[in-house]
Each structure stands twice: as C-alpha cells, then as structure tokens.
Backbone bond lengths (Angstrom), bond angles and torsions (degrees), N, CA, C in turn:
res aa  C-N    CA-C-N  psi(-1)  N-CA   C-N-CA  omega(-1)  CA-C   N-CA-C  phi
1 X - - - 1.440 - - 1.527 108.36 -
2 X 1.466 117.48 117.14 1.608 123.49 177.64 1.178 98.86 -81.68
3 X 1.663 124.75 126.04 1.846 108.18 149.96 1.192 120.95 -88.16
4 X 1.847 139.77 140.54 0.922 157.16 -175.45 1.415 106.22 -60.30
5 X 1.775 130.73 110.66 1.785 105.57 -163.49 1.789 73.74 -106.35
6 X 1.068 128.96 16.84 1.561 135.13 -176.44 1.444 100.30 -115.32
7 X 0.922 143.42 59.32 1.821 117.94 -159.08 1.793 90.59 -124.62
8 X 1.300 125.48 -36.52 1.043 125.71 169.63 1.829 121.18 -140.84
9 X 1.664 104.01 174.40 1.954 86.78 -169.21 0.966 115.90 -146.10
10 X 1.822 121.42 48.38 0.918 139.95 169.01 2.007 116.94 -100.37
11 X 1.540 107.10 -150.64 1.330 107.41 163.80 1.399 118.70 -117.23
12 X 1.327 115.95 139.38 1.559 118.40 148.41 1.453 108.63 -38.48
13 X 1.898 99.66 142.45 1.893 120.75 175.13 1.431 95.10 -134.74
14 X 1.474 113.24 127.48 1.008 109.29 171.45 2.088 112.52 -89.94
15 X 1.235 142.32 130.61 1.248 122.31 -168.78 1.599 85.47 -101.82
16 X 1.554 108.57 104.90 1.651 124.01 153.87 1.863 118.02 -34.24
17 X 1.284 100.00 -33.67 1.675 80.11 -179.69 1.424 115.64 -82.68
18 X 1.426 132.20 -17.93 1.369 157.83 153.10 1.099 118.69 -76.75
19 X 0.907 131.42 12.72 1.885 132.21 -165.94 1.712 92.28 23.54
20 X 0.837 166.16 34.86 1.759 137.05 -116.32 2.021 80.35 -159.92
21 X 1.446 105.64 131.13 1.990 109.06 164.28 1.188 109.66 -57.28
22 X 1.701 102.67 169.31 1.331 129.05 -175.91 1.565 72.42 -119.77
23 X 1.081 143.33 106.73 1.338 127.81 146.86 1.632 136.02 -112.11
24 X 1.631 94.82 28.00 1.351 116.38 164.64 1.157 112.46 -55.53
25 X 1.503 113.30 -21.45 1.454 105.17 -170.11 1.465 103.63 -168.80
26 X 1.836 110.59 137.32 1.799 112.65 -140.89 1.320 80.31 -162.38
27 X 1.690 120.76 155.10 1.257 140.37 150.37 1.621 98.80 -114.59
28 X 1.693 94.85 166.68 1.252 91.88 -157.95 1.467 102.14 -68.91
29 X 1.589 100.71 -49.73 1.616 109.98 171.55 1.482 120.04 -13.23
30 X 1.425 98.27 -53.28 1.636 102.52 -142.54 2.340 86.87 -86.98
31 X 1.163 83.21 -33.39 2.049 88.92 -173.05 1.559 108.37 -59.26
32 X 1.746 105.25 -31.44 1.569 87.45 -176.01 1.803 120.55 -100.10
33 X 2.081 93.65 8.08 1.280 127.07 -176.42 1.816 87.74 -60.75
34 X 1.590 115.69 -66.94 1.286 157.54 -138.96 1.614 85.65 -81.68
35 X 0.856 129.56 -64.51 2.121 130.55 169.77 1.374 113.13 -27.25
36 X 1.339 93.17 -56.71 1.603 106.86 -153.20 1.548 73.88 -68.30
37 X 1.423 126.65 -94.41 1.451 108.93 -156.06 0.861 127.72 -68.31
38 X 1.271 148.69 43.67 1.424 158.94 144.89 1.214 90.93 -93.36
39 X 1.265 147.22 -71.58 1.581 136.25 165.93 1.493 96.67 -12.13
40 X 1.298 103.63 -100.73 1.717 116.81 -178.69 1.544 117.35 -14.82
41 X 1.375 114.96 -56.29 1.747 116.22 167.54 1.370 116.10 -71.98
42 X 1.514 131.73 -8.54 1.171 121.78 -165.51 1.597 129.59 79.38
43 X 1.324 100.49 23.38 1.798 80.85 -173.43 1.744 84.38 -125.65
44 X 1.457 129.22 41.04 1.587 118.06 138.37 1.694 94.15 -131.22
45 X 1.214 100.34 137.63 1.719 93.73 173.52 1.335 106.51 -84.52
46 X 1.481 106.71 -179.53 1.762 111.26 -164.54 1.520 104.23 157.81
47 X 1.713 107.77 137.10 0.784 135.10 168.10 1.510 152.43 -65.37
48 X 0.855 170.09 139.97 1.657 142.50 -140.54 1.379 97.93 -157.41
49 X 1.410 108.52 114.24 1.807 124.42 175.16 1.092 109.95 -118.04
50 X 1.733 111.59 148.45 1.334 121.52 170.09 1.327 114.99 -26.83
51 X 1.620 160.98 -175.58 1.551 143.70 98.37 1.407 87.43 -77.12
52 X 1.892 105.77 150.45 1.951 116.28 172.90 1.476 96.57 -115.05
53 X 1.300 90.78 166.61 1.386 98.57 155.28 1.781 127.99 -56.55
54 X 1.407 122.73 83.04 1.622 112.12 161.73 1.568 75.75 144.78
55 X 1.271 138.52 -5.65 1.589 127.72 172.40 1.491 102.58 -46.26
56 X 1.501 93.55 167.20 1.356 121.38 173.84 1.425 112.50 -150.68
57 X 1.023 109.92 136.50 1.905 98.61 174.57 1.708 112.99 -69.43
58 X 1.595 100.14 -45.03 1.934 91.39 166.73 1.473 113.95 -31.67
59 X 1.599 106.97 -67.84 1.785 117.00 178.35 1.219 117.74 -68.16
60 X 1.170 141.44 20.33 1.663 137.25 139.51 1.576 105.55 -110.03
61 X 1.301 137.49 -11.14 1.384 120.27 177.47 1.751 85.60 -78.05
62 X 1.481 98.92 -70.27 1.999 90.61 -174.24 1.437 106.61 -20.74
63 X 1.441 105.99 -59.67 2.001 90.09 -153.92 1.719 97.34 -71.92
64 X 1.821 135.71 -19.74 1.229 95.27 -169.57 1.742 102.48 -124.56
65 X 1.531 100.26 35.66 1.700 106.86 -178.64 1.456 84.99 -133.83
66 X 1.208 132.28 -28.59 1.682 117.75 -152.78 1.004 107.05 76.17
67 X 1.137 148.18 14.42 1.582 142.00 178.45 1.650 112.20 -157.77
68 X 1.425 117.17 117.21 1.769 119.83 -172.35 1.811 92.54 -66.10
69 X 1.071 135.86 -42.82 1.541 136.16 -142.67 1.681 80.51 -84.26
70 X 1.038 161.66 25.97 1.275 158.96 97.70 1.456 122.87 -26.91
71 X 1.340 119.42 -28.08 1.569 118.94 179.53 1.566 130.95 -28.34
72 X 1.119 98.93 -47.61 1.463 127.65 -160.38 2.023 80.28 -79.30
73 X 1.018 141.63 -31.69 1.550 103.27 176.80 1.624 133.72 -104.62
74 X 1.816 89.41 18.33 0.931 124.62 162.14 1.540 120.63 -78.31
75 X 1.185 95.29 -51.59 1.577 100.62 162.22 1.537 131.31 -52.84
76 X 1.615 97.27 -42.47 1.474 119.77 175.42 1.689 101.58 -48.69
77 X 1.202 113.24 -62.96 1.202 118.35 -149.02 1.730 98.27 -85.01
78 X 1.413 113.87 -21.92 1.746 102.95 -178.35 1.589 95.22 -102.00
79 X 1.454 123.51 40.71 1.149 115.35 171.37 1.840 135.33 40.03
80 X 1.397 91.65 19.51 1.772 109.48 -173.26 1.982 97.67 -96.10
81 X 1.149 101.27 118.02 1.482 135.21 172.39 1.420 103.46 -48.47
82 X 1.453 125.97 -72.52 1.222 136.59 -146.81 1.454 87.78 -126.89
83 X 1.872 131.26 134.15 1.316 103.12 -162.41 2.065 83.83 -101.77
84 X 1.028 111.62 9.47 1.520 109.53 -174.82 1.486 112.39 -71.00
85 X 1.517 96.97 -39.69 1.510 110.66 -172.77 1.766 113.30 -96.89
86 X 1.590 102.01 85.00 1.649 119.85 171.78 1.267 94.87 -126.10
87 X 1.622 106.55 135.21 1.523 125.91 179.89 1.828 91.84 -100.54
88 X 1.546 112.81 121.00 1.402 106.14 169.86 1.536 133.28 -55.44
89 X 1.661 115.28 124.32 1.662 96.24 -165.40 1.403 85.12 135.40
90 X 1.444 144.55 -17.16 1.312 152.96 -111.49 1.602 79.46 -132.71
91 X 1.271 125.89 130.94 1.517 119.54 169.56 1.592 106.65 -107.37
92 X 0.638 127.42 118.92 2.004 137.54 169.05 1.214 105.54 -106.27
93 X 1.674 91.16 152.79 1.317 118.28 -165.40 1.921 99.42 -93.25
94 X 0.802 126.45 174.83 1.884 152.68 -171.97 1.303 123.90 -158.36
95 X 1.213 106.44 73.21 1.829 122.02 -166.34 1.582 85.39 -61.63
96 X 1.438 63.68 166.64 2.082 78.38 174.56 1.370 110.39 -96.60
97 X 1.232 110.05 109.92 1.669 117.82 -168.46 2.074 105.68 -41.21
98 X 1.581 100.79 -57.53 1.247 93.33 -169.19 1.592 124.90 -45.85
99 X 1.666 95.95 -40.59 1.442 105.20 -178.13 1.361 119.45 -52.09
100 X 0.789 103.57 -55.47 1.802 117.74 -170.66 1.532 100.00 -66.66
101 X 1.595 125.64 -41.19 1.417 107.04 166.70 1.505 117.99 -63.40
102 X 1.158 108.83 -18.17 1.431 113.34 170.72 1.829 132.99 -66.64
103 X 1.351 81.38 -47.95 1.691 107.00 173.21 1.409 110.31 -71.16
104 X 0.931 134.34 -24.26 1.336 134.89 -152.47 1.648 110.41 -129.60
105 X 1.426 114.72 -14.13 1.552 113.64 170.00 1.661 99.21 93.50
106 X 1.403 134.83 -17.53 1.350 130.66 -172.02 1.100 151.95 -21.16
C-alpha cells in the first residue's frame, strides 16, 4: 500500500473542541510537520531502528511496509529533512503504516 504524501494542497485544522484533524486538506510540509509530533506525543505508535552504514529509507520502508515509495513517512516521523542525509548511529522511527492511513484519511 503507497500513501499519497501529495494527495491534497491545502492546510491542516486542528478542531479544538475534538482535539481531532481537518485532514481534508494537508500540505506535504505541514502532514509530515503533524507525524513527527504525534510520534513525539504518542498518539501514532512506531518503532525505532538502528540507521547502518549503507541504509536507505527506500530499503527499510520495502523491508518493513513492502513498498520503498513509503520513505518519505519515515522521514516524517524521524524528523529527517533530506532522507539522503542520515549519519549511521541515527535511530528512526517506523510508524505504523496502517495507523497513519487511518489517522490521516490516506
């Protein structure tokens, strides 16, 4: 399963009386803004692996999504900008794919 980090090109609303997204409408910026700290608060679970020497985020989404074009919410969630630039030693996070398609409408 690919998620769309393009799927729409507006902004996230958070509705305060629901704590609960508007995620009718997201930039990518702001969606993998919105990962990372929900990681950070705890409300997507996720896993945390070494980065090695010769990783790639393509080659850890493949081995733990089945699909490399997953990278990018890997990135989201280990807060890495550029996913080229990981110094090995680097621990990243591994959201739980379903959730986040869940949370997020995907």
């Amino acid at each position: 399963m690919i998620l769309d980090r393009y799927k729409n090109t507006s902004i996230i609303t958070i509705d305060k009386r629901t704590d609960s997204y508007d995620i009718r409408r997201y930039s990518t910026s702001e969606l993998m803004s919105v990962i990372y700290q929900d990681c950070d608060n705890g409300n997507i679970p996720y896993k945390q692996i070494l980065f090695k020497d010769g990783d790639r985020l393509d080659l850890i989404a493949a081995r733990e999504y089945g699909e490399g074009l997953n990278w990018w919410l890997i990135a989201a969630a280990s807060g890495i900008g550029w996913w080229l630039q990981i110094n090995p030693g680097t621990v990243i996070r591994i959201p739980d794919l379903q959730f986040v398609k869940n949370r997020f409408n995907l």
